[in-house]
Z-matrix of the N, CA and C atoms (Angstrom, degrees):
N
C 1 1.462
C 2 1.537 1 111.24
N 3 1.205 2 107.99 1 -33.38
C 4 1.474 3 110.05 2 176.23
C 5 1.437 4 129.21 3 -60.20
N 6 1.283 5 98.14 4 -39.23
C 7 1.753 6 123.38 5 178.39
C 8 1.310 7 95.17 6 -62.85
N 9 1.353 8 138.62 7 -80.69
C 10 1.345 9 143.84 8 -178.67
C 11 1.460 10 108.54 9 -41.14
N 12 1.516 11 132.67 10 -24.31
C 13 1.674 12 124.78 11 -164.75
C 14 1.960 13 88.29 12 -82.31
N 15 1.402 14 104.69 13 -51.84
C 16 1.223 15 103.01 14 -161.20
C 17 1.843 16 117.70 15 -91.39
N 18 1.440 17 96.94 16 19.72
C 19 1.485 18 107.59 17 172.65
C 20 1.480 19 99.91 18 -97.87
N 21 1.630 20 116.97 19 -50.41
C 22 1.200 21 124.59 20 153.01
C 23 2.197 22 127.84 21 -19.47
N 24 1.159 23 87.58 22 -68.03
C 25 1.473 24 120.64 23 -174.87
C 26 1.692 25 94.33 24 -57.29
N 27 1.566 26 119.87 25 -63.31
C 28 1.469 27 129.54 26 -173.00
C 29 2.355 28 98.35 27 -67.11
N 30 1.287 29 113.38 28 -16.86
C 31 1.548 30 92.62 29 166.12
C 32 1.273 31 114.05 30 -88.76
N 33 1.680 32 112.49 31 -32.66
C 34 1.889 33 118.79 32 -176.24
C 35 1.418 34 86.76 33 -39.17
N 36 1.478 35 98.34 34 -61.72
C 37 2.167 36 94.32 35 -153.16
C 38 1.354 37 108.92 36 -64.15
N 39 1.236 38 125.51 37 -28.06
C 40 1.485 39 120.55 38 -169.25
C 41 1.470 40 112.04 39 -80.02
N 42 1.777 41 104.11 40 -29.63
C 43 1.043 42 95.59 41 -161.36
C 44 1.992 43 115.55 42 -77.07
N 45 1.545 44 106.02 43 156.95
C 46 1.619 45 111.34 44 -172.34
C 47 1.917 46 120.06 45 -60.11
N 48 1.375 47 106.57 46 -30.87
C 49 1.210 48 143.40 47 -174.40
C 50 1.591 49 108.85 48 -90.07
N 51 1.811 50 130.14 49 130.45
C 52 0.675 51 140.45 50 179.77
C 53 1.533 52 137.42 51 -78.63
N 54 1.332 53 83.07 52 -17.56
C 55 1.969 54 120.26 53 171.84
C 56 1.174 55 122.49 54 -149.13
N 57 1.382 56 119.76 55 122.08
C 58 1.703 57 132.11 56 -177.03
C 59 1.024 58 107.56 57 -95.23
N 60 1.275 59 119.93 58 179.60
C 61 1.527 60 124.78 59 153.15
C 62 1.795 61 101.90 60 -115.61
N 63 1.586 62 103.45 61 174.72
C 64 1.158 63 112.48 62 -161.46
C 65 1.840 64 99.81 63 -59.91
N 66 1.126 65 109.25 64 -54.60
C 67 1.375 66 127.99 65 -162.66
C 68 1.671 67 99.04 66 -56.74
N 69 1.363 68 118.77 67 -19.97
C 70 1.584 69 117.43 68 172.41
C 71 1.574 70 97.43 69 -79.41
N 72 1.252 71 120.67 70 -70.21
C 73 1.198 72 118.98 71 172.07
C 74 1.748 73 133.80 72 -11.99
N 75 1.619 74 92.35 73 -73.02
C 76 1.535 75 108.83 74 170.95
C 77 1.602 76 115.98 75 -44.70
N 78 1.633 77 114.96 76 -49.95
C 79 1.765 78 116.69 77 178.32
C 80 1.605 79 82.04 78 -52.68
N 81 1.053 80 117.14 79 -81.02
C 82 1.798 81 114.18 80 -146.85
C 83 1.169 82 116.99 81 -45.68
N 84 1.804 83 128.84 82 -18.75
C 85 1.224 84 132.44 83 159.82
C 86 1.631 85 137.69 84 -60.48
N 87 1.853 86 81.84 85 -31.98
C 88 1.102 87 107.20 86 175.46
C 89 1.788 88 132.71 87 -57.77
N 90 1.595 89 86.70 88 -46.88
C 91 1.526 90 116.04 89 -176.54
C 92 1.697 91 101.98 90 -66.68
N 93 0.764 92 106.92 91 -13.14
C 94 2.027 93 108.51 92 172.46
C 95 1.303 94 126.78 93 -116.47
N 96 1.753 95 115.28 94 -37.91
C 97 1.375 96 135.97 95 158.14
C 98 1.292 97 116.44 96 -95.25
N 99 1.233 98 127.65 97 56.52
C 100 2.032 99 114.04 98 173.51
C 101 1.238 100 119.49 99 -23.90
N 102 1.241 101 117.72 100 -65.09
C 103 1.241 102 129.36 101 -165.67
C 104 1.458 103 117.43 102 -67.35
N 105 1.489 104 131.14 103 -10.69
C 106 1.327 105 125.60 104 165.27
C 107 1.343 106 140.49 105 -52.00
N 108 0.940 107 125.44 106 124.18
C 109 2.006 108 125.17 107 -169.26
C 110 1.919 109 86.10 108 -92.05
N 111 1.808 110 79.08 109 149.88
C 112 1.770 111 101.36 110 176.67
C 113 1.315 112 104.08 111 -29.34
N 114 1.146 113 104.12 112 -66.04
C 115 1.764 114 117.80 113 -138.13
C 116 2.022 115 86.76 114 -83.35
N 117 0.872 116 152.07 115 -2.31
C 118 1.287 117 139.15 116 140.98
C 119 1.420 118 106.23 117 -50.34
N 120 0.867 119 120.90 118 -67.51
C 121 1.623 120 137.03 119 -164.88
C 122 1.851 121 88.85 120 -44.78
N 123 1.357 122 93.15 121 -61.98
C 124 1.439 123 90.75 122 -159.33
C 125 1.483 124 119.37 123 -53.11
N 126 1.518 125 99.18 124 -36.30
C 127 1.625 126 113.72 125 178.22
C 128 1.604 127 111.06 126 -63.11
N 129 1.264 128 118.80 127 -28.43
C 130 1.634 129 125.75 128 167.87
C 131 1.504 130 102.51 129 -54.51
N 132 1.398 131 96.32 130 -70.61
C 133 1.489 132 109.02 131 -173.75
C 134 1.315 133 118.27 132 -40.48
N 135 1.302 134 128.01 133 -56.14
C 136 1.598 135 137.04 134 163.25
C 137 1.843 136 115.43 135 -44.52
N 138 1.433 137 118.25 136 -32.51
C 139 1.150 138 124.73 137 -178.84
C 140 1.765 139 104.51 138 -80.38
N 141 1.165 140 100.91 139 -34.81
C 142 1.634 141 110.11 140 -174.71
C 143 1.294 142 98.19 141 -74.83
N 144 1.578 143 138.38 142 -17.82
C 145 1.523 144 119.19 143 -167.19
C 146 1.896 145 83.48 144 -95.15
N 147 0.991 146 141.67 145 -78.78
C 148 1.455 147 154.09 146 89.19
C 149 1.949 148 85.10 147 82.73
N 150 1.089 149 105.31 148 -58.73
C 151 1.735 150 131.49 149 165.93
C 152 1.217 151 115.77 150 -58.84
N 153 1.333 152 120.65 151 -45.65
C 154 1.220 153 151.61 152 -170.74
C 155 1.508 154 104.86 153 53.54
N 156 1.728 155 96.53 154 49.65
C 157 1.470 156 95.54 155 153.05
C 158 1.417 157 126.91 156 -108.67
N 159 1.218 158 115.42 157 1.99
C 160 1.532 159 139.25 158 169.50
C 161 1.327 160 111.88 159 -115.67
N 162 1.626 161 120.03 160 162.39
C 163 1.425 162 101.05 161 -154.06
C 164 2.008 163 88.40 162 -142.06
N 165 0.884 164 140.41 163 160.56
C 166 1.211 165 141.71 164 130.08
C 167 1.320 166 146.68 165 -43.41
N 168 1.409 167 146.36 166 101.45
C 169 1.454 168 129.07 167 -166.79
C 170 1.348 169 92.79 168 -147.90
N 171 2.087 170 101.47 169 129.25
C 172 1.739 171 106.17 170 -176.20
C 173 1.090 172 83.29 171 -134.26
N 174 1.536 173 100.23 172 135.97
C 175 1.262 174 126.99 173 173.18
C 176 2.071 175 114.95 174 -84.56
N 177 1.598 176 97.31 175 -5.91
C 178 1.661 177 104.35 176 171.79
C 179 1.533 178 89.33 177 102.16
N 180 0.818 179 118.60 178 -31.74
C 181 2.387 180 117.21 179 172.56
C 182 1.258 181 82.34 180 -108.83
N 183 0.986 182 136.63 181 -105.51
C 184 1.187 183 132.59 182 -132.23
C 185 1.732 184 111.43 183 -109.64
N 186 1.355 185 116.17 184 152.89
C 187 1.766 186 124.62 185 144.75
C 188 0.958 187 145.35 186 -78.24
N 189 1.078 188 96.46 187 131.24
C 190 2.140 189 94.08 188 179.02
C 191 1.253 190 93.46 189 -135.82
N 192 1.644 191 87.68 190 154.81
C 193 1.667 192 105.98 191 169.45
C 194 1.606 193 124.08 192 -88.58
N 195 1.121 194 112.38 193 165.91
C 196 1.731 195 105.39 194 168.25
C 197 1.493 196 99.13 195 -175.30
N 198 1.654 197 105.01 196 164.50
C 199 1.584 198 125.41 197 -155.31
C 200 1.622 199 81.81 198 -83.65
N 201 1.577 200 83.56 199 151.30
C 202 1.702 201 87.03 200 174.10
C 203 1.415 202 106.54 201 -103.14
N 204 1.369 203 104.30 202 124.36
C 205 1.950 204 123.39 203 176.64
C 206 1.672 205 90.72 204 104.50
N 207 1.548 206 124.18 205 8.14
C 208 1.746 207 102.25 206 162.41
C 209 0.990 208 121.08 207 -95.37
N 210 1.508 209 139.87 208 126.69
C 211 1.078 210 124.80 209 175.51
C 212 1.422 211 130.59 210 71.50
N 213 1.889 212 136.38 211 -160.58
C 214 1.049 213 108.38 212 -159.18
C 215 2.100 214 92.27 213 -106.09
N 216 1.415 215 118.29 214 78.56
C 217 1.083 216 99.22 215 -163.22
C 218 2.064 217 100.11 216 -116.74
N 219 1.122 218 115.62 217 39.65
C 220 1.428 219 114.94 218 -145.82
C 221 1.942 220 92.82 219 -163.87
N 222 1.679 221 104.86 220 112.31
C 223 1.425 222 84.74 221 169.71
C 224 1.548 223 132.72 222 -86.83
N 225 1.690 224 109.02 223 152.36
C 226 1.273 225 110.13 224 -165.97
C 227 1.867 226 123.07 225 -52.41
């Protein structure tokens, strides 16, 4: 679980974009962990908000994730 939080954690920061969606997430987990199933990822992901180092952001259709303090993902 650890491997996956901070493979996670190493795309938030890299990534260009302030909010992903899961399915961005999951490839980038992928590319370091092959062998991981969704719902690991997801269970990281839930532990990482949970952390409150990942954050929630719904657009009303859909969710995305984002780092908490990147960008505009946090209301003023």
């Amino acid at each position: 679980m650890e491997d996956i939080k901070k493979a996670i954690m190493d795309f938030a920061e890299k990534s260009k974009k302030s909010k992903f969606y899961f399915k961005d997430m999951e490839k980038a987990v992928r590319k370091t962990l092959p062998d991981v199933k969704a719902r690991m990822v997801k269970k990281a992901a839930t532990a990482l908000i949970t952390e409150e180092k990942l954050i929630y952001f719904s657009t009303g259709s859909s969710t995305m994730y984002g780092m908490k303090g990147k960008g505009q993902t946090e209301d003023a």
